[in-house]
VEXMAR-103334 format. One record per atom (N, C-alpha, C, O): x, y, z; residue in three letters. Coordinates in steps of 0.001 Angstrom, whole numbers, plus 500000, padded with zeros to 6 digits. Atoms other than C-alpha are relative to their C-alpha. Layout:
<atoms>
XYZALA...
</atoms>
This chain:
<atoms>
500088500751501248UNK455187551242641792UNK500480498575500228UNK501466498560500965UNK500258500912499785UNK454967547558641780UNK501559499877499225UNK501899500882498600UNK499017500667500694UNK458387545689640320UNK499619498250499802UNK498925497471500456UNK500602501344500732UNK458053542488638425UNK501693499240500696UNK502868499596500606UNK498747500699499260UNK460253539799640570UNK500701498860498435UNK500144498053497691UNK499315500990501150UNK463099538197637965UNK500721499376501003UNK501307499649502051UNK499172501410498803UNK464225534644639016UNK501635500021500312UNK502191499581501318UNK498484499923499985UNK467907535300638331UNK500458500772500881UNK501534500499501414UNK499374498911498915UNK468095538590640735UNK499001499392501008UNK499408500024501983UNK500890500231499160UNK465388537137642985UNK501483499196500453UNK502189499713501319UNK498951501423499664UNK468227533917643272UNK500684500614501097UNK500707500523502325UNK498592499619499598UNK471136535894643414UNK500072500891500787UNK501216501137501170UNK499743498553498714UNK470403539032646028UNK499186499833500753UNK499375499969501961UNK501152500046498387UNK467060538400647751UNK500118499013500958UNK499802499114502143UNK500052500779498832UNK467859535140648996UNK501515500110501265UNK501813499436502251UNK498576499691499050UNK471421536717650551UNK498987501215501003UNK498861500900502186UNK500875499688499326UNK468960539348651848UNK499157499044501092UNK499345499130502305UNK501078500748499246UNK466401537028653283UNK501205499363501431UNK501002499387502645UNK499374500415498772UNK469530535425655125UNK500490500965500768UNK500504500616501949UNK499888499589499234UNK470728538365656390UNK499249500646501318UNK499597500822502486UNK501279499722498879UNK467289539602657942UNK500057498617500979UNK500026498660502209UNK500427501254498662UNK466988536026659642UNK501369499774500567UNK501169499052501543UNK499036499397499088UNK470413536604661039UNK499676500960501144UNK499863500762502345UNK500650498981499261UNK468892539721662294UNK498997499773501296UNK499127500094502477UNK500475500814498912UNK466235537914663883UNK499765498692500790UNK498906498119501461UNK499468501629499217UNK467730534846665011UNK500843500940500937UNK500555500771502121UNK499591499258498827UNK470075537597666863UNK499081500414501513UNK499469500338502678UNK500603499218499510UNK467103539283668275UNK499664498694501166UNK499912498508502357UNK500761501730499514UNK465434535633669036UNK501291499876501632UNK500768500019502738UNK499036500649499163UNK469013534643671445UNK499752501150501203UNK499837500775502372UNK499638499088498785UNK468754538405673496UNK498772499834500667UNK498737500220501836UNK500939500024499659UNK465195537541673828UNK500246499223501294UNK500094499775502383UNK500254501185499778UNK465638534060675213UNK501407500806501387UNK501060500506502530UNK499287499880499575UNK468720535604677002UNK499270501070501462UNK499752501015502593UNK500608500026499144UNK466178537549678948UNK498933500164500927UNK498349501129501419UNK500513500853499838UNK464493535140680158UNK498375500198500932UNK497952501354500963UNK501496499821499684UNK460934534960681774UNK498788499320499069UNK498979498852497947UNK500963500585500978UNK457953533722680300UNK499583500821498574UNK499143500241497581UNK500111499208501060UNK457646536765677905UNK501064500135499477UNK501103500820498455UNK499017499734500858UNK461101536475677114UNK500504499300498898UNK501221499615497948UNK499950501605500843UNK460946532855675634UNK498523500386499098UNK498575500120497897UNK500894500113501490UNK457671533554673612UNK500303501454499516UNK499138501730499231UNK499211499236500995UNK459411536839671846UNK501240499280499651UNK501789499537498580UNK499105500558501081UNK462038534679671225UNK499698499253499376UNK500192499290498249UNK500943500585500874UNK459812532210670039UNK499712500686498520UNK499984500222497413UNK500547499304500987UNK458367534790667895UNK501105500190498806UNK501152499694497680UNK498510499719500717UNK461903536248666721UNK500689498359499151UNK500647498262497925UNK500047500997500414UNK462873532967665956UNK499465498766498735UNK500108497885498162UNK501044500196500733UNK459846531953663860UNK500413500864498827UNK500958500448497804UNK499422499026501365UNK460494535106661609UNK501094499500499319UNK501023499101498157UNK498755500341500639UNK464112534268661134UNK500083498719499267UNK500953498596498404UNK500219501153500365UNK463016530702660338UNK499159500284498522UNK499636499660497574UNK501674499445500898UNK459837532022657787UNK500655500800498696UNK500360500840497501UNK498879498735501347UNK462715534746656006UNK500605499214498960UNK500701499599497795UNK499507500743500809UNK464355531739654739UNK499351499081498932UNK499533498951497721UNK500909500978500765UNK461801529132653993UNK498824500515500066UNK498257500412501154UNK500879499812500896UNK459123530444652191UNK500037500149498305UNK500811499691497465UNK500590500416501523UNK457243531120648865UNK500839501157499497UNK501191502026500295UNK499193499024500686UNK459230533315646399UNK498359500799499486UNK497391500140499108UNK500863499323499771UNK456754536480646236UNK499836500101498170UNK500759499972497365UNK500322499565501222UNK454490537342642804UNK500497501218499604UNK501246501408498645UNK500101498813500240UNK454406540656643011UNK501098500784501585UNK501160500275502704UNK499283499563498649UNK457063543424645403UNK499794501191499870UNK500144501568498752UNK499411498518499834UNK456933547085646219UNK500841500118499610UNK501570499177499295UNK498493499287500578UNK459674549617645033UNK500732499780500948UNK500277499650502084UNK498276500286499181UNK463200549040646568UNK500122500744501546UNK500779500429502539UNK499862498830498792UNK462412552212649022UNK498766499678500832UNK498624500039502000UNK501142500407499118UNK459065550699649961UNK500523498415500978UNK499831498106501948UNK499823501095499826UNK460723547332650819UNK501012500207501454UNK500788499550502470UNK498965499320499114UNK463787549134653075UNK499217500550500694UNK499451500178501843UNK500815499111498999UNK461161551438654752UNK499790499207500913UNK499962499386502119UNK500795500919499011UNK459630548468655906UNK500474499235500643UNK499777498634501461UNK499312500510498996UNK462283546900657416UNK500318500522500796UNK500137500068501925UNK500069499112498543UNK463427550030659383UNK498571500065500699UNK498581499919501922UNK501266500223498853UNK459516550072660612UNK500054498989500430UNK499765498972501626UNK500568501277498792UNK459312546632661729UNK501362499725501230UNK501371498971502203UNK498258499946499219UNK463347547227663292UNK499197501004501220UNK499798500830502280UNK499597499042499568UNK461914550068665101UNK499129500175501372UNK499088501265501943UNK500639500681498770UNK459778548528668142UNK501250499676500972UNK501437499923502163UNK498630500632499462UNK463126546968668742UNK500756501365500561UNK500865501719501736UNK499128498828499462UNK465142550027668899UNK499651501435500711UNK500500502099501305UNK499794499383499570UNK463551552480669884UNK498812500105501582UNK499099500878502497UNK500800500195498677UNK460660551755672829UNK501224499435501430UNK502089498561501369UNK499422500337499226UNK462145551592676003UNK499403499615501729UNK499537500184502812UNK500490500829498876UNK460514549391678496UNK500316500490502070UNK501207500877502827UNK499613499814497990UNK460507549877682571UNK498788500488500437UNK497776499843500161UNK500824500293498849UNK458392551067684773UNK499009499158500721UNK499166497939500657UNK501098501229498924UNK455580549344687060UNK499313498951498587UNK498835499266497497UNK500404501786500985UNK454636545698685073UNK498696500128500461UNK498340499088501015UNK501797500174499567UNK450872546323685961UNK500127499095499453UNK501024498696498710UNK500506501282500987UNK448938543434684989UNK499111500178498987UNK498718499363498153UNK500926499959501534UNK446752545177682646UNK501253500536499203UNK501023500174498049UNK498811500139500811UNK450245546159681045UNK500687498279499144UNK500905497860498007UNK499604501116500788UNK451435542807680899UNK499104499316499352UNK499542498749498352UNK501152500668500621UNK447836541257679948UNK500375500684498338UNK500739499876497484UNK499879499261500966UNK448233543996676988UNK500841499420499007UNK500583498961497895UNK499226501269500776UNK451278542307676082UNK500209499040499560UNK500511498631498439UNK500310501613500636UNK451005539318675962UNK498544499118499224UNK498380497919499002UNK500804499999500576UNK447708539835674305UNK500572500093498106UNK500230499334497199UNK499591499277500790UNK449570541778671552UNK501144498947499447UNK501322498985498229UNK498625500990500604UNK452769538937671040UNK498934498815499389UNK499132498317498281UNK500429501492500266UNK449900535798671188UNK499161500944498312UNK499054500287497276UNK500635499835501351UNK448099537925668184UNK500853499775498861UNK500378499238497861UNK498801499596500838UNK451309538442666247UNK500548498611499824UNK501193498161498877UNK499241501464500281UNK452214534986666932UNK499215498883499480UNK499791497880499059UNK500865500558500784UNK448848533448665626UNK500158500764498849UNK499319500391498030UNK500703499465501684UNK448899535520662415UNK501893499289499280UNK502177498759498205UNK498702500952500806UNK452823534155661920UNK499721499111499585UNK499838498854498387UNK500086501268501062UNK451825530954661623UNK498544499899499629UNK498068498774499476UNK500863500222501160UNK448944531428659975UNK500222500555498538UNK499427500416497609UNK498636499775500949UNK451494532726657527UNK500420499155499006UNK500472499004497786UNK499312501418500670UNK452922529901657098UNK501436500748498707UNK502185501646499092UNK499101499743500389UNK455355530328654013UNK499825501453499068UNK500540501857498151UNK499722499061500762UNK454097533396652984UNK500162501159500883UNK499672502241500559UNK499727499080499292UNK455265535309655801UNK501269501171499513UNK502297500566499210UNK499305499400500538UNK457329538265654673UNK500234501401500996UNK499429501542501916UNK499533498504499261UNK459022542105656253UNK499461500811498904UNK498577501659499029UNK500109498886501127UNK458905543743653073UNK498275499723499000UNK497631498730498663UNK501363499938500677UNK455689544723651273UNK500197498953498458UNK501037499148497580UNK499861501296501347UNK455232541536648410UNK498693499130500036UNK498160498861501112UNK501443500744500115UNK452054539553647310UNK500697498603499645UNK501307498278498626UNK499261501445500282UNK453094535708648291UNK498927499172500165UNK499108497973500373UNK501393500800500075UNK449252534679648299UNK499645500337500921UNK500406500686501824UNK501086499205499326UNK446374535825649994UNK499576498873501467UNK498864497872501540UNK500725500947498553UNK445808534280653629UNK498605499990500739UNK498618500949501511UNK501333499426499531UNK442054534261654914UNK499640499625501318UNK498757500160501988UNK500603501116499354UNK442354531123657473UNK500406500798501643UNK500528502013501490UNK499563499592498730UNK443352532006661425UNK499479501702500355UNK498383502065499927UNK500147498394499471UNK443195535879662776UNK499300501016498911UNK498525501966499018UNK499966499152501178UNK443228537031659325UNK498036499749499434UNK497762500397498424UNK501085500349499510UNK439341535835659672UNK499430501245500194UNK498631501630499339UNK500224498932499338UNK438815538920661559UNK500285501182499534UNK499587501965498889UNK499090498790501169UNK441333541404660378UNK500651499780499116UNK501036498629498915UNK499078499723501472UNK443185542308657344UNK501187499422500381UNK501538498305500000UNK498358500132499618UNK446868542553659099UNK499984499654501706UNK500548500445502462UNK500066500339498680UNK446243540889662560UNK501584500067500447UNK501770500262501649UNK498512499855499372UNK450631540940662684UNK500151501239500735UNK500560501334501892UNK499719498812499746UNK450555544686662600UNK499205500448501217UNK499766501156502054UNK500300499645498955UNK448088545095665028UNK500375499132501552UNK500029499463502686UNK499126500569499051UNK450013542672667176UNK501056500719500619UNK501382500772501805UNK498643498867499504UNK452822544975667454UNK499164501278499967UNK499682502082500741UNK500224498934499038UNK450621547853667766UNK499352500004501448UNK499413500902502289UNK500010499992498461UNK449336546653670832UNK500698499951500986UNK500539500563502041UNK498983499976499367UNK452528545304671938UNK500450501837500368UNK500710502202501514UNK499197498870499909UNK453788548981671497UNK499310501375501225UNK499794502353501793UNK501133499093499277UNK450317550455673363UNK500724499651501495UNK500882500415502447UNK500172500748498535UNK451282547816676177UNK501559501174500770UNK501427502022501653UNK499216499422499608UNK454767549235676709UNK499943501431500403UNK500402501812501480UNK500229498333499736UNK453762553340676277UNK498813500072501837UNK498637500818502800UNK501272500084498292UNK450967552391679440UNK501151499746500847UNK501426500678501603UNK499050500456498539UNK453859550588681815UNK500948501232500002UNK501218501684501114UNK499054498982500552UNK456249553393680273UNK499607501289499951UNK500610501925499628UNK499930498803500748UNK454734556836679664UNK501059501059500160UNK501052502002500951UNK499120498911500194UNK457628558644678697UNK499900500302498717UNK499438499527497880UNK499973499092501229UNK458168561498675839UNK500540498895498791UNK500045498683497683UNK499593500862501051UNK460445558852674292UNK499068498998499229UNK498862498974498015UNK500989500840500285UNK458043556247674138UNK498556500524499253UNK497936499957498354UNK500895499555500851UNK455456558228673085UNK500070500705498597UNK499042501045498011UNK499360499575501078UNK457515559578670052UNK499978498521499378UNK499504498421498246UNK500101500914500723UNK457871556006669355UNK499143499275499484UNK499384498625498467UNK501175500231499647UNK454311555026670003UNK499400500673498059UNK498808500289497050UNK501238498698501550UNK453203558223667110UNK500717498780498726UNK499956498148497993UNK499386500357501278UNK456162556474664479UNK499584498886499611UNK499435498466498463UNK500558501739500734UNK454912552917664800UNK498780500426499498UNK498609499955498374UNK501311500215500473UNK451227554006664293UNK500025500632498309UNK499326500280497359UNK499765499525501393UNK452552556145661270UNK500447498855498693UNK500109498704497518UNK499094501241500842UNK454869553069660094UNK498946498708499738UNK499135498005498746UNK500961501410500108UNK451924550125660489UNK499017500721499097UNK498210499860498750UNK500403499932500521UNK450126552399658364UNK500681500298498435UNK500095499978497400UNK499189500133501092UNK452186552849655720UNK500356498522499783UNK500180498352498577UNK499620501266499822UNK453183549364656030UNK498970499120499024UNK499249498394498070UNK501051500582500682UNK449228548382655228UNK499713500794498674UNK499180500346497659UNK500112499591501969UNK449304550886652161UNK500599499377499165UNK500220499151498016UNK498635500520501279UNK452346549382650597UNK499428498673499586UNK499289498136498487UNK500519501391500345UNK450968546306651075UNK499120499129499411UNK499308498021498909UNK501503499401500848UNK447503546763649787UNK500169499928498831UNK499595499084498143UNK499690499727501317UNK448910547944646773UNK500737498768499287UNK500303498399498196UNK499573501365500867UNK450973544817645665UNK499232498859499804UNK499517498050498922UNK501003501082499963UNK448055542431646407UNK499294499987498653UNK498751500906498039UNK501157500409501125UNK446362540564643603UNK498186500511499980UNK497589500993500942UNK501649499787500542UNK442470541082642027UNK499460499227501192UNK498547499766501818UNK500789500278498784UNK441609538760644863UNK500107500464501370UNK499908499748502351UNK499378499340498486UNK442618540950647771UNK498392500766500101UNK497749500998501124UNK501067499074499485UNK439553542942646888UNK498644499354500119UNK497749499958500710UNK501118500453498791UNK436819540344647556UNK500036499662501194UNK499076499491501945UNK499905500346498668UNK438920539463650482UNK499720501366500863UNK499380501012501992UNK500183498611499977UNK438468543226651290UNK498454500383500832UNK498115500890501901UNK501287499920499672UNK434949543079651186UNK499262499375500636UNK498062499647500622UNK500359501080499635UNK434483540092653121UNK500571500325502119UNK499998500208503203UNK499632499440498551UNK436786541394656218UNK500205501421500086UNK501394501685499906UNK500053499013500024UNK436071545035656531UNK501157501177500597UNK501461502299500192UNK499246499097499046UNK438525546159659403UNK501703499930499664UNK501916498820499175UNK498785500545500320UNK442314546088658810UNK500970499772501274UNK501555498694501386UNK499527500127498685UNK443907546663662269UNK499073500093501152UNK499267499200501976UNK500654499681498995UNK441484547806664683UNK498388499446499979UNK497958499956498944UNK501649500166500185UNK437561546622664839UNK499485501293500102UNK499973502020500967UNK500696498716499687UNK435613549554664662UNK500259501150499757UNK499400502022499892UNK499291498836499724UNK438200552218664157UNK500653499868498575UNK500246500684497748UNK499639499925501070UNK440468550974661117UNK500222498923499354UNK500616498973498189UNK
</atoms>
């Protein structure tokens, strides 16, 4: 169920929220950068960007329920915590990756200030990735997450692998649902939401 955003609690709790998420990933951003490599500086890039985007943006029309908004921060937390990276760096692994960060990192800033974690309608984006697909972020991180389970196949990883594909879809329901009357000619205009061909 949709909640109607009031300016007085929007003021007074979301924007202490918003700073603590970009705490969160301004943290993430420093362990990135901390280590170091060329993929370690554009995830901190990325991380960085978010934590920057949490603060300064558009105050949202429309938000998911309280439990849809929390869900969706443990899903987008949960790349972070629970995939666990190592074995052989093939290069169609790392290609994968760094396929999967540059998507995620074109649909940020094609974002711009209505980039958001939690499911909220802060205006409808059509211009960059979003061209193509619906949620070009989400399928940024599900590739990222493909790239890691290939260099990685372990039980763990593949437990984490099933939760993200469960969580990026839930993610695009919640999200779906708060979008304005114009979501659905944008709808009809870009057919696929994560995947070409598939979903």
């Amino acid at each position: 169920m949709q909640e109607p955003v009031r300016p007085g609690f929007y003021f007074c709790t979301k924007k202490w929220l918003d700073a603590a998420g970009a705490c969160v990933w301004g943290t993430l951003a420093i362990a990135q950068a901390h280590a170091g490599g060329l993929m370690g500086w554009i995830l901190a890039a990325q991380a960085g960007l978010a934590a920057f985007r949490l603060v300064f943006r558009d105050r949202p029309e429309r938000e998911a329920a309280w439990w849809q908004r929390a869900a969706a921060w443990g899903l987008a937390l949960w790349p972070v915590l629970a995939f666990r990276p190592g074995g052989r760096a093939t290069w169609w692994a790392v290609g994968m990756q760094t396929a999967g960060v540059a998507t995620a990192l074109w649909a940020m800033l094609a974002l711009g200030r209505s980039f958001g974690i939690a499911p909220a309608d802060r205006g409808l984006v059509r211009h960059g990735p979003y061209r193509f697909i619906r949620h070009p972020m989400y399928a940024g991180e599900w590739i990222c997450g493909l790239a890691v389970l290939v260099a990685a196949p372990t039980w763990g990883n593949g437990v984490a692998m099933a939760v993200l594909t469960v969580g990026l879809v839930l993610r695009v329901r919640w999200e779906e649902a708060v979008l304005g009357g114009e979501y659905e000619q944008y709808r009809r205009e870009v057919q696929w939401r994560i995947l070409p061909g598939v979903w």
